[in-house]
C-alpha positions as CSV (number, residue, x, y, z in Angstrom):
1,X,188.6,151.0,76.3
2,X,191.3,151.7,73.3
3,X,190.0,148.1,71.5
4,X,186.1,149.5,72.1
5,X,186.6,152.4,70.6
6,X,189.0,151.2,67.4
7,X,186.1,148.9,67.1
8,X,183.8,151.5,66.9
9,X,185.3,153.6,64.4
10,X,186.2,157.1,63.9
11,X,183.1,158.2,64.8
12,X,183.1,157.2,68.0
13,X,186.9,158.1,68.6
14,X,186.3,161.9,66.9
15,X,182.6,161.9,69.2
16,X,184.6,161.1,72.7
17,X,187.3,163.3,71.3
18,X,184.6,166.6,70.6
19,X,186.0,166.6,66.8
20,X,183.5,165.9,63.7
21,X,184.7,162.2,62.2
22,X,185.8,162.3,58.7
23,X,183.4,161.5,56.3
24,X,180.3,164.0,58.0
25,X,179.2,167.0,58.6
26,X,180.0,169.1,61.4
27,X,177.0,169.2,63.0
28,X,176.0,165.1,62.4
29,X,177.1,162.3,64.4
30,X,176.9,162.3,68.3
31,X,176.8,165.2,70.5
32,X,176.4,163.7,74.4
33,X,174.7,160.7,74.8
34,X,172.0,160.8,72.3
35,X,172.0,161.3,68.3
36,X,171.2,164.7,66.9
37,X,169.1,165.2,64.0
38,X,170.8,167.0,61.2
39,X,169.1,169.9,60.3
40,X,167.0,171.0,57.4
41,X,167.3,174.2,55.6
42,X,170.7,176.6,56.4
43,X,173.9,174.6,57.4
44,X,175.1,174.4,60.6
45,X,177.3,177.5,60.8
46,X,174.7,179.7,59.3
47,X,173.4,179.9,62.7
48,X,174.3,179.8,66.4
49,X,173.2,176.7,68.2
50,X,170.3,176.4,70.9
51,X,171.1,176.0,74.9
52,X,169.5,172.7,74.3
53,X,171.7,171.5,71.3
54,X,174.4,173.1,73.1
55,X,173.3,170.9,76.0
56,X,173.7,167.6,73.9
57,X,169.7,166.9,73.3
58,X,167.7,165.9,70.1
59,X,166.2,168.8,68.5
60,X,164.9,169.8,64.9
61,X,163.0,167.0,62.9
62,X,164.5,164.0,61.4
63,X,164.7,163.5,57.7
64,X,162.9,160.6,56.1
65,X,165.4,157.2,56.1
66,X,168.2,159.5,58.4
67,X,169.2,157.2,61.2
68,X,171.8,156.9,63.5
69,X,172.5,153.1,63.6
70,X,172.4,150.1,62.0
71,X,169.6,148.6,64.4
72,X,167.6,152.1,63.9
73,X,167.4,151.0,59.9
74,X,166.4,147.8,60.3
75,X,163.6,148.1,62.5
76,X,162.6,151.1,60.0
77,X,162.7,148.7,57.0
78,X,160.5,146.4,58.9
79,X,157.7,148.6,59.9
80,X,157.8,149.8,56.5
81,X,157.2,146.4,55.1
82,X,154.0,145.4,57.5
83,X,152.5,149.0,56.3
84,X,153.0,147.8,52.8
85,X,149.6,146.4,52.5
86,X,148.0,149.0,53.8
87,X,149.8,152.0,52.1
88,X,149.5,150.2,49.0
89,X,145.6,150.6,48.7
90,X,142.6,148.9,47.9
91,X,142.3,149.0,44.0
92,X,139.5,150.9,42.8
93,X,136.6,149.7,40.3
94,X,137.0,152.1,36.8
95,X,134.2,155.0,36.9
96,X,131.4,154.9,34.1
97,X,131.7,157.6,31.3
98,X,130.4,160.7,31.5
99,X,127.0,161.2,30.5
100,X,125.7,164.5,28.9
101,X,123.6,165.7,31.4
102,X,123.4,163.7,34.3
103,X,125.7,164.6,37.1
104,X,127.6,161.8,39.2
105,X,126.6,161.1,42.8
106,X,128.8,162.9,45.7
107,X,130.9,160.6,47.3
108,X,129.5,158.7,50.2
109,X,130.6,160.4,53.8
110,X,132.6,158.3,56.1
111,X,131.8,158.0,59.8
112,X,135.0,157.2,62.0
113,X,133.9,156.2,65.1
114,X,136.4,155.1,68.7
115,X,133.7,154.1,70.5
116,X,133.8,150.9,72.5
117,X,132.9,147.6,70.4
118,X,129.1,146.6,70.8
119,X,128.7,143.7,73.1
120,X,126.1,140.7,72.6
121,X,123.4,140.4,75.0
122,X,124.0,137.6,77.2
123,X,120.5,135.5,77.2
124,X,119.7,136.0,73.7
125,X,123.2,136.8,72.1
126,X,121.9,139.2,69.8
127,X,123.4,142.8,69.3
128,X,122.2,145.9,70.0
129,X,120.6,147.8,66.6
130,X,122.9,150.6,65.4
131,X,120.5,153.6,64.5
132,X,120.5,153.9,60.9
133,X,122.9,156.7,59.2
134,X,121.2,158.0,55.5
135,X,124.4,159.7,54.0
136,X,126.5,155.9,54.8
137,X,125.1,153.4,52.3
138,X,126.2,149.3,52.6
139,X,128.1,150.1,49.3
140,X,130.3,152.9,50.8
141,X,130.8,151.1,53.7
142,X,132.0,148.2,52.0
143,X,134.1,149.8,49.3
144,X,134.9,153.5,50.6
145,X,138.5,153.6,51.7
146,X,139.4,155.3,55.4
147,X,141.7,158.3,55.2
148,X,143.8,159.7,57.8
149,X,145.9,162.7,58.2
150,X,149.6,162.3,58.9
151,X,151.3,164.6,61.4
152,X,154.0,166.8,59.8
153,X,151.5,167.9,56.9
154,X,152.8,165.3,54.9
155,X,150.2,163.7,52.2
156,X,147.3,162.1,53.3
157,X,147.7,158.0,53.6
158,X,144.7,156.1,52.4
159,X,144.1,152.6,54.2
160,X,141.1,150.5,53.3
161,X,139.8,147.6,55.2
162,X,140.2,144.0,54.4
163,X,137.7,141.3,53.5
164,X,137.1,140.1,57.2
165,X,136.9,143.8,58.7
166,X,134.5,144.6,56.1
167,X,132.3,141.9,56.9
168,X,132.5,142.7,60.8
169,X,131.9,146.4,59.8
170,X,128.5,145.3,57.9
171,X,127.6,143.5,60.6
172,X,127.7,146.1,63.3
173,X,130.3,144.4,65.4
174,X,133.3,147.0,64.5
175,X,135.1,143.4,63.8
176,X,134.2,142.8,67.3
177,X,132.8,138.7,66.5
178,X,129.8,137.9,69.2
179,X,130.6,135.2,71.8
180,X,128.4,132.4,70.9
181,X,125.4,131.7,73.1
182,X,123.4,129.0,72.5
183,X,119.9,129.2,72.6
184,X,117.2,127.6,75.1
185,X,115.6,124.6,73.7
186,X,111.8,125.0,73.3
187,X,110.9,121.7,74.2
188,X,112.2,122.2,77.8
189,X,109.3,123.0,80.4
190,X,108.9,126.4,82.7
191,X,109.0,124.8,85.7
192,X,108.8,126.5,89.4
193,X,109.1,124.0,92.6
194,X,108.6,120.5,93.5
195,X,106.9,121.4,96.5
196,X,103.4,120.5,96.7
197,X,101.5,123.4,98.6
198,X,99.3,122.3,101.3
199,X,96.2,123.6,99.8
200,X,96.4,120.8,97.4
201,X,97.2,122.2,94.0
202,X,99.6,120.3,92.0
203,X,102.7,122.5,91.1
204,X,105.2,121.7,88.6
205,X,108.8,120.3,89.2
206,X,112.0,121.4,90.0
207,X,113.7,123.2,87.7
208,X,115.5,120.4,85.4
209,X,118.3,123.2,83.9
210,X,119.4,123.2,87.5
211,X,119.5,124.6,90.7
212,X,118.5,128.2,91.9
213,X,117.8,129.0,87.8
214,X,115.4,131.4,87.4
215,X,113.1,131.4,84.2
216,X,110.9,134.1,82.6
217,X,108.1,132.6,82.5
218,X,106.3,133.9,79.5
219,X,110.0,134.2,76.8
220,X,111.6,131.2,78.9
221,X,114.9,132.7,79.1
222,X,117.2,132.4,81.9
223,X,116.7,135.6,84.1
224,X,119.7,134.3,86.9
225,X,121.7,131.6,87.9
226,X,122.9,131.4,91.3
227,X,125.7,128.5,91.7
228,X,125.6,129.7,95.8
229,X,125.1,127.0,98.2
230,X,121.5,127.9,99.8
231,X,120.5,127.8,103.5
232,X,118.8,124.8,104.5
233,X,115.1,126.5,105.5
234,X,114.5,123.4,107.9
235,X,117.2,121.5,109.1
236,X,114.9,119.0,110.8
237,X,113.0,118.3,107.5
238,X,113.0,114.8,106.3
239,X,115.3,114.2,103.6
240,X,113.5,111.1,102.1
241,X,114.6,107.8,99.9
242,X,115.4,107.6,96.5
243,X,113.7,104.9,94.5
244,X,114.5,104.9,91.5
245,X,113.0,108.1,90.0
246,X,110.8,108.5,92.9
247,X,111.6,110.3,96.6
248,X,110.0,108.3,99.1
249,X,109.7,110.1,102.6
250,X,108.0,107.4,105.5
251,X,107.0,108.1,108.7
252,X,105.4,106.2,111.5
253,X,103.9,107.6,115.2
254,X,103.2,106.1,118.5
255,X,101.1,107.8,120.6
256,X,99.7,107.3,123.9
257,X,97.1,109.2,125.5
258,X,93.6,108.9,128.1
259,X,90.6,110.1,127.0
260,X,88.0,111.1,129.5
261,X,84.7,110.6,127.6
262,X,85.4,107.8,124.8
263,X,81.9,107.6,124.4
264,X,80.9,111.2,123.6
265,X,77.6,111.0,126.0
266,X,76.1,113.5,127.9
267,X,76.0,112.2,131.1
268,X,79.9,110.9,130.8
269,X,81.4,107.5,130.2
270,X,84.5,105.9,132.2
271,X,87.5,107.2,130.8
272,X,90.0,105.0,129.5
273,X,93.8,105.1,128.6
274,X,94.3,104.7,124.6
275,X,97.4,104.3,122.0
276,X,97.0,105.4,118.8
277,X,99.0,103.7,115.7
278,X,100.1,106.1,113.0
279,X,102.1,106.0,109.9
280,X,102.4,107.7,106.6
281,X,104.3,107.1,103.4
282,X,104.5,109.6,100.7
283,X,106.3,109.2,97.2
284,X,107.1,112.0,94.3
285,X,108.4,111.7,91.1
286,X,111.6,113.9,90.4
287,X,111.2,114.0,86.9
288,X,112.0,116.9,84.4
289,X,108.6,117.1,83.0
290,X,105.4,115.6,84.4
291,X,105.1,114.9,87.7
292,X,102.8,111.9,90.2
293,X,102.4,111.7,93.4
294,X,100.9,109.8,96.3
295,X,100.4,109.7,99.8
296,X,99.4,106.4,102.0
297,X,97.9,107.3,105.9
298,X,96.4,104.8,108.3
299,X,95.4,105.5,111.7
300,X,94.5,103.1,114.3
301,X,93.0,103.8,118.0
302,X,92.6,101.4,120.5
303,X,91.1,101.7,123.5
304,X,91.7,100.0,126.9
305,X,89.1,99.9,129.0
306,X,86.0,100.2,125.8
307,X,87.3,98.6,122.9
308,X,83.7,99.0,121.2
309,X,85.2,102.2,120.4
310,X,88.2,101.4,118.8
311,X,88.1,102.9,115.3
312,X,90.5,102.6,111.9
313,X,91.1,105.9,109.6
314,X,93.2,105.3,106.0
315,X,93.3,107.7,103.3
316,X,94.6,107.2,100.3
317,X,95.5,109.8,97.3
318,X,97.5,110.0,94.0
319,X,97.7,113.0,91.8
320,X,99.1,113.2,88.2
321,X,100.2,116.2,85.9
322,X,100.5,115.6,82.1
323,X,102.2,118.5,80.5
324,X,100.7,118.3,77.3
325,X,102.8,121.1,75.9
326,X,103.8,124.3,77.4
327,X,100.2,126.1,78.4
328,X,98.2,123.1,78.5
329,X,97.9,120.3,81.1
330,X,96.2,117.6,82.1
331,X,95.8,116.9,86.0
332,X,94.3,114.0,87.7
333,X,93.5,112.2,90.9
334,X,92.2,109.3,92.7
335,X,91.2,108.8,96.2
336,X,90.0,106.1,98.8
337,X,88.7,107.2,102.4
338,X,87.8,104.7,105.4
339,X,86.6,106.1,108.0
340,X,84.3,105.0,111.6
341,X,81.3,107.0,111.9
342,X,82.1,109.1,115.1
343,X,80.9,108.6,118.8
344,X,78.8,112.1,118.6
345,X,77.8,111.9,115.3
346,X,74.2,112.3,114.7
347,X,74.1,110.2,111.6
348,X,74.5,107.5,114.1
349,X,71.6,104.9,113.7
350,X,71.5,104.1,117.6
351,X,72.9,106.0,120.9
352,X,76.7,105.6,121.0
353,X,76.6,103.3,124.3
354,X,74.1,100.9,122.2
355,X,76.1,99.9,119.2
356,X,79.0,97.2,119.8
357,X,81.1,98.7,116.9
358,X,81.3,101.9,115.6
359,X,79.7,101.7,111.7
360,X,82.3,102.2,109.0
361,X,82.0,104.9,105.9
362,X,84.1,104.3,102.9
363,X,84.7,106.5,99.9
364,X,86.0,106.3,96.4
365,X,86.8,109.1,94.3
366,X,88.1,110.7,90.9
367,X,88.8,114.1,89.6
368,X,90.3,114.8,86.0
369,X,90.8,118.0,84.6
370,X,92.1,120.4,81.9
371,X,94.4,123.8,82.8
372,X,94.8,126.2,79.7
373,X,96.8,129.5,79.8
374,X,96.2,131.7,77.3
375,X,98.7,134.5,78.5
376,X,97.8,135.9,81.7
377,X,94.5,134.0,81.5
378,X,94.0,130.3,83.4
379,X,90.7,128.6,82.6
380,X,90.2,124.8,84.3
381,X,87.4,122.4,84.0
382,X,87.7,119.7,86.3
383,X,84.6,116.8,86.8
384,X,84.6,114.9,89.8
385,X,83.2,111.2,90.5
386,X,82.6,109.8,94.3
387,X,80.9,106.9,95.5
388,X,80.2,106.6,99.4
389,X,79.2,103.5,101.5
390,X,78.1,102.5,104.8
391,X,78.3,99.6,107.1
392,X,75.5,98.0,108.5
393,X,75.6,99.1,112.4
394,X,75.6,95.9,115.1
395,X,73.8,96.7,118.5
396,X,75.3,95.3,121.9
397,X,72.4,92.6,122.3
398,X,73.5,91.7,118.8
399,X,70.6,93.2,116.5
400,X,71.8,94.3,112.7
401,X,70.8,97.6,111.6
402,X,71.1,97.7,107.6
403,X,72.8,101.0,106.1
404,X,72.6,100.0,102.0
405,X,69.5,103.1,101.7
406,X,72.5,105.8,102.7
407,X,74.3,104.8,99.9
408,X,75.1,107.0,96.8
409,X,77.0,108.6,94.0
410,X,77.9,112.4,93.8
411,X,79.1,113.5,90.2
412,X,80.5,116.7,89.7
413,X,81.8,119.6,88.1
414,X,84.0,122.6,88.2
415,X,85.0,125.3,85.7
416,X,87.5,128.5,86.8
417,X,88.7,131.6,85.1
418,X,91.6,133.3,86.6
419,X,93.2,136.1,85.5
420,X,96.8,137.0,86.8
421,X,97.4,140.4,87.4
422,X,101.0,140.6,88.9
423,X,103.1,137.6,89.8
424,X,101.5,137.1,93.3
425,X,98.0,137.8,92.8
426,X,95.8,136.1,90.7
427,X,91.7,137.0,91.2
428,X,89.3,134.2,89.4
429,X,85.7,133.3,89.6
430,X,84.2,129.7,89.5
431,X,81.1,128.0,89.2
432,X,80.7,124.5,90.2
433,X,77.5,121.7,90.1
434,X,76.7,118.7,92.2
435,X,74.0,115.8,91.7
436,X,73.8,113.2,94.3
437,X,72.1,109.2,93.5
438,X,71.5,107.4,95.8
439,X,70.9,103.4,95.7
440,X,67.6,103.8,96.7
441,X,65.9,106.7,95.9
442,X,62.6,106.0,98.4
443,X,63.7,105.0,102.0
444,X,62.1,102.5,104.5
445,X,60.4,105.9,105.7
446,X,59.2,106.9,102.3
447,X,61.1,109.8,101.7
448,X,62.7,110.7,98.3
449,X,66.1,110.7,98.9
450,X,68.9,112.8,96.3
451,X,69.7,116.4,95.4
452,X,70.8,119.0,93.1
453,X,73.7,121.8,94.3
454,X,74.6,124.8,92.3
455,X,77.9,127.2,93.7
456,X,79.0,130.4,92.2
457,X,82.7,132.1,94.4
458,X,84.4,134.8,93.5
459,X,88.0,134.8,95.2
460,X,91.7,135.1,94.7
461,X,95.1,133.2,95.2
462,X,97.7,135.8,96.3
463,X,101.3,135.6,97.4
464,X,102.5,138.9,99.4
465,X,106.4,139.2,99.3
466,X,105.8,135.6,101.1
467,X,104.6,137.4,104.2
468,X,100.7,136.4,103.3
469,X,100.1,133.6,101.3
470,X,97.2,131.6,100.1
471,X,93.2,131.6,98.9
472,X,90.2,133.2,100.0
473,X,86.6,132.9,98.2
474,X,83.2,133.8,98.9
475,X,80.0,133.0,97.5
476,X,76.8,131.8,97.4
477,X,75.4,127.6,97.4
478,X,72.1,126.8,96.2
479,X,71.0,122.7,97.3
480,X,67.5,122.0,95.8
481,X,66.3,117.9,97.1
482,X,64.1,115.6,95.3
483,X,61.7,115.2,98.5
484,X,58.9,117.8,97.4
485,X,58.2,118.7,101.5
486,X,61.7,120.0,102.0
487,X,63.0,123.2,101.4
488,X,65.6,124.1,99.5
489,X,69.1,125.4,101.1
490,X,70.7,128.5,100.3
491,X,73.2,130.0,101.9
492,X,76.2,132.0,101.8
493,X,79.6,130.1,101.8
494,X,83.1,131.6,102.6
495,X,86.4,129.4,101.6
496,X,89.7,130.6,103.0
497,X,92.9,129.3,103.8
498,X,95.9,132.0,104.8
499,X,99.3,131.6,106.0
500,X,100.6,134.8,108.0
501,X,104.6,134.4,108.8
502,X,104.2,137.1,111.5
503,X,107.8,136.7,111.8
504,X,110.5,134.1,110.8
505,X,109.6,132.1,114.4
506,X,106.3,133.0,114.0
507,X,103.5,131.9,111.5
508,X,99.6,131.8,111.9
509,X,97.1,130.1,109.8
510,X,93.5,130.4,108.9
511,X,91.3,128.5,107.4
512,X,87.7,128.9,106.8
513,X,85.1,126.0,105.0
514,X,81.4,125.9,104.0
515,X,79.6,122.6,103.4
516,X,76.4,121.0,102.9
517,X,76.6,117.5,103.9
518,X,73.6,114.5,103.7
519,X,71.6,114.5,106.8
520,X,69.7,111.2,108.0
521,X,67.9,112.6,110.8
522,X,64.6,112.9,110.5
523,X,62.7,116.1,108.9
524,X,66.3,117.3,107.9
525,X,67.1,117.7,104.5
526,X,70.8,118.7,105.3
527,X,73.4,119.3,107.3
528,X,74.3,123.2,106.8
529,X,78.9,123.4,108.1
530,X,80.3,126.4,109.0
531,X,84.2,126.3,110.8
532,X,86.8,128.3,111.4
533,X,90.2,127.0,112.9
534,X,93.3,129.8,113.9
535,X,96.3,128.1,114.7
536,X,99.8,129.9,116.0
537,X,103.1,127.8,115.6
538,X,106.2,130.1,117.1
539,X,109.7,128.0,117.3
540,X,111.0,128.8,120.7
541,X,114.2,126.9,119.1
542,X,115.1,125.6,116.1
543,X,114.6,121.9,117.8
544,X,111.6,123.4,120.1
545,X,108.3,124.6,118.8
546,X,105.3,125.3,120.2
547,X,101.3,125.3,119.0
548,X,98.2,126.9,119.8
549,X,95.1,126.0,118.0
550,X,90.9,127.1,118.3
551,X,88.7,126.0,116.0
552,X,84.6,126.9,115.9
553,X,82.4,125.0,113.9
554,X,78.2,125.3,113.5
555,X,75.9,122.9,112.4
556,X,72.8,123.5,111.1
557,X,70.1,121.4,110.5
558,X,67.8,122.2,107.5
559,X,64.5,121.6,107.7
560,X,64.7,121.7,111.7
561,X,65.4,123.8,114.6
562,X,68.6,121.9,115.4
563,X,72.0,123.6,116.0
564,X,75.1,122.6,116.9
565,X,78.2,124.5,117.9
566,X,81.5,122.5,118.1
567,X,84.6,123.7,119.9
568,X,87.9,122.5,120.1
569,X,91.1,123.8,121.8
570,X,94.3,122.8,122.3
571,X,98.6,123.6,122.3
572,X,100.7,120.8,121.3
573,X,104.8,120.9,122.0
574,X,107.6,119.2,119.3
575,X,110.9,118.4,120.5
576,X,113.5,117.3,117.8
577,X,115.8,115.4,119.0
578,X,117.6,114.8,115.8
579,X,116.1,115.1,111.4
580,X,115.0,111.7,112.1
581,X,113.4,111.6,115.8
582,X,110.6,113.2,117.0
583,X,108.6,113.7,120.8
584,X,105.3,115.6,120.8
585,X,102.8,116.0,123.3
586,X,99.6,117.8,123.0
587,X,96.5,118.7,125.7
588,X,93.3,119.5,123.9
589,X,89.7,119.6,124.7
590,X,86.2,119.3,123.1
591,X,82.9,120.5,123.6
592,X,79.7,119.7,121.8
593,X,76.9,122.2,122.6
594,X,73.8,121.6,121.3
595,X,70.2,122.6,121.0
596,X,68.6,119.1,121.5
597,X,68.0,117.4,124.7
598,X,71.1,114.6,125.4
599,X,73.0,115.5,122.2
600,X,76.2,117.7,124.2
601,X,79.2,116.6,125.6
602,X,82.7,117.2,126.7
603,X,85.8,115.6,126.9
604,X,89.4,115.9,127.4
605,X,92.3,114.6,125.7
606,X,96.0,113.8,126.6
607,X,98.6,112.5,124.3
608,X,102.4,111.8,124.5
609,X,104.3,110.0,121.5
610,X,107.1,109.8,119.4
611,X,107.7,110.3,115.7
612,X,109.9,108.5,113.5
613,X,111.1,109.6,109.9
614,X,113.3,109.2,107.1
């Protein structure tokens, strides 16, 4: 302890020792443990100390460049130094002489503000406006030097800011610098779902920024990005098979079943077992922009015991979206039907029991149209093109029935205006037209045979916090023909199709049609179709669900005092057994009930088959 305090010097051998050290004053040096100030003003024994000097603590003020240690000056000369610049000063430009009579502006008024930096707006990266401040000009802002006070009432200290901060101050930023954010590009298309809805309109793709992104769909900015892993909304679902830039999902059904009147006849026919051939391929594109897709189905039924009632079924469709730029699109699509003329038809050119084969109808079609949205406003014009042909019709003893004067061509078009008034609803009116050809315009009968249709429909397609979802019209159709004795059809038509999800095991839909098909029985000038199906779907399980379905139909033959009512109930039952395995069975039943003599009948139908998918 001797060598510390040699080392030290006197001061600290006269401190430990309660004696001033040579060289100061009586009251400098150290008193305690901590340095003492020396005082300003009257010496030390001029006065009698405080109980806290007396207690060994700092007290009084410290003197400009009065330290107690080495270490204490050095970090004093360095703070010093980094204030340099700023204690220094900015220089100031020389004033103009004084002219006689004109008075020199006031100096500009500085506003000091602590508030918190500004910060950039995340989607667009702009900053908020600062509201504007008439006494600050960008002069005085730029060049007007920041004073502060200095505690102690020592002079003021003038600090101006340099080159970079003055460039952040003009800004707005407070030399806060924005995070970049880059901007979306404007070639990229709003974009919703890939999900074609089953009422047939096209929608556009899948977002291609990514999943979950949500878009504004009039500024196209990114509203929300969610990066969570969503729930799977059907687990059984096919997943499909990626070729190439297509998804291809295939499926394929064998079904067995018994029909109890395969003939459709009043008085009954023999009822015979039946399998029933089904299978289904349909492709999408998964493209960022654009979009085609297509859809392959081909039904077969074969009977046992009455083959001449064996009857094929394909359709065929392909649909195509252009997106010519961001509110205009082109939409297309092309169809093929085959189809057997059905046992209780009464376009059928003979009784059911007398034909062999049941007479096939085929059917080629076209649509093209243009959607334009001019901003909460959709117009579409859509023309249509189909051509439909029959089979000549075979008897049992072998007789040929020709069917080339049923032949024709139906050309068509469509033009809508829909106006969106929030994002679920969106009301629109439409008028459409219809001329029919046919091949020969004068039958065997001599009858003119072709027509004219005109149909105005109000509606709207609406979208309920997804509770209630879909399209409901009603109007009026107006079907003048070219045979002179007939009379023309007009009639009210009502268009609906609605999907209810009662609850989330639970969903009901309704649909509602009006048509007025070609009629080739004799004295009518048209078939006038009214139905109206309900069907209830409620998941017992997720692997078990369970339909209901009624459906009402009512024909009405114009020109005659012919009606028709068609029935047709029945519950079905899906088991999945895994995503790609399916077992369904369904009981249904058919009634025909109509005004003329040996045209109703009844049946019933059992099936039990399995469904394969991918």
């Amino acid at each position: 302890m001797a060598l510390a305090l040699w080392a030290t010097g006197p001061s600290a051998c006269a401190q430990l020792a309660g004696t001033p050290a040579p060289g100061t004053a009586e009251g400098g040096g150290w008193q305690g443990l901590a340095p003492v100030e020396p005082e300003t003003g009257a010496p030390r024994e001029a006065r009698q100390p405080s109980e806290a000097e007396a207690a060994g603590l700092r007290t009084g003020q410290r003197l400009p460049g009065a330290f107690g240690s080495a270490a204490s000056e050095r970090d004093r000369q360095r703070a010093t130094a980094r204030r340099a610049p700023w204690l220094a000063g900015s220089p100031q430009p020389p004033g103009l002489a004084p002219v006689p009579g004109i008075s020199p502006p006031p100096p500009a008024a500085r506003r000091i503000t602590s508030g918190p930096a500004a910060v950039a707006n995340p989607r667009t990266g702009r900053l908020p406006r600062r509201a504007a401040d008439p006494s600050v000009t960008p002069a005085g802002r730029l060049a007007g030097p920041r004073t502060f006070p200095q505690a102690g009432g020592s002079p003021r200290t003038t600090l101006s800011p340099g080159r970079e901060d003055a460039r952040a101050l003009e800004r707005g930023t407070r030399g806060i610098a924005p995070p970049p954010q880059p901007r979306r590009p404007v070639d990229v298309p709003i974009v919703a779902e890939r999900i074609q809805q089953p009422s047939g309109r096209v929608l556009p793709n899948a977002n291609p920024l990514g999943r979950n992104v949500r878009i504004d769909p009039r500024t196209g900015e990114v509203v929300s990005f969610d990066r969570r892993v969503q729930p799977e909304v059907d687990p059984f679902a096919a997943t499909g098979l990626r070729v190439g830039s297509f998804i291809v999902t295939p499926q394929a059904d064998l079904t067995l079943g018994y029909d109890s009147n395969p003939r459709r006849v009043s008085a009954g026919s023999p009822g015979s077992l039946f399998t029933q051939s089904y299978g289904e391929v349909q492709a999408r594109s998964d493209w960022s922009r654009h979009e085609v897709t297509a859809r392959l189905r081909g039904t077969y039924s074969a009977y046992f015991s009455d083959p001449g009632v064996n009857r094929p079924e394909v359709a065929a469709v392909a649909t195509g979206r252009i997106d010519v730029a961001r509110d205009t699109r082109i939409e297309t699509e092309a169809r093929y039907n085959l189809i057997a003329n059905a046992p209780g038809s009464s376009n059928l050119p003979s009784a059911p029991d007398g034909l062999r084969n049941l007479p096939l109808i085929r059917q080629y079609g076209a649509t093209a149209g243009v959607v334009q949205d001019i901003g909460r406003l959709q117009l579409s014009l859509r023309g249509t093109v189909d051509r439909v042909t029959h089979d000549d019709a075979v008897t049992n003893a072998g007789t040929l029935i020709p069917q080339g004067e049923r032949n024709y061509v139906a050309l068509g078009g469509r033009l809508r205006a829909s106006y969106e008034l929030t994002p679920g609803v969106r009301p629109f009116v439409e008028a459409a037209i219809e001329r029919r050809s046919f091949d020969q315009p004068v039958t065997s009968g001599g009858l003119q045979q072709g027509s004219n249709a005109f149909t105005a429909r109000i509606g709207s397609t609406f979208e309920l916090t997804r509770l209630l979802t879909g399209e409901i019209a009603a109007g009026y159709l107006l079907r003048r023909s070219a045979e002179p004795t007939f009379t023309d059809i007009r009639v009210p038509v009502l268009d609906a199709s609605l999907i209810w999800t009662v609850t989330p095991l639970t969903t009901l839909r309704l649909t509602a049609r009006s048509t007025v098909d070609e009629s080739f029985t004799t004295g009518a000038s048209g078939i006038q179709r009214h139905d109206l199906a309900v069907e209830l779907e409620h998941a017992f399980r997720r692997w078990l669900t369970g339909t209901a379905r009624l459906a009402y139909g009512q024909d009405r033959y114009a020109g005659t005092t012919r009606t028709d009512q068609r029935m047709i109930a029945s519950v079905g039952l899906v088991y999945r057994a895994s995503r790609n395995l399916q077992i369904r069975g369904e009981l249904r039943r058919e009634a025909l009930m109509s005004s003329a003599v040996g045209q109703s009948y009844t049946t019933n139908i059992v099936l039990m088959g399995l469904r394969l998918q991918r």
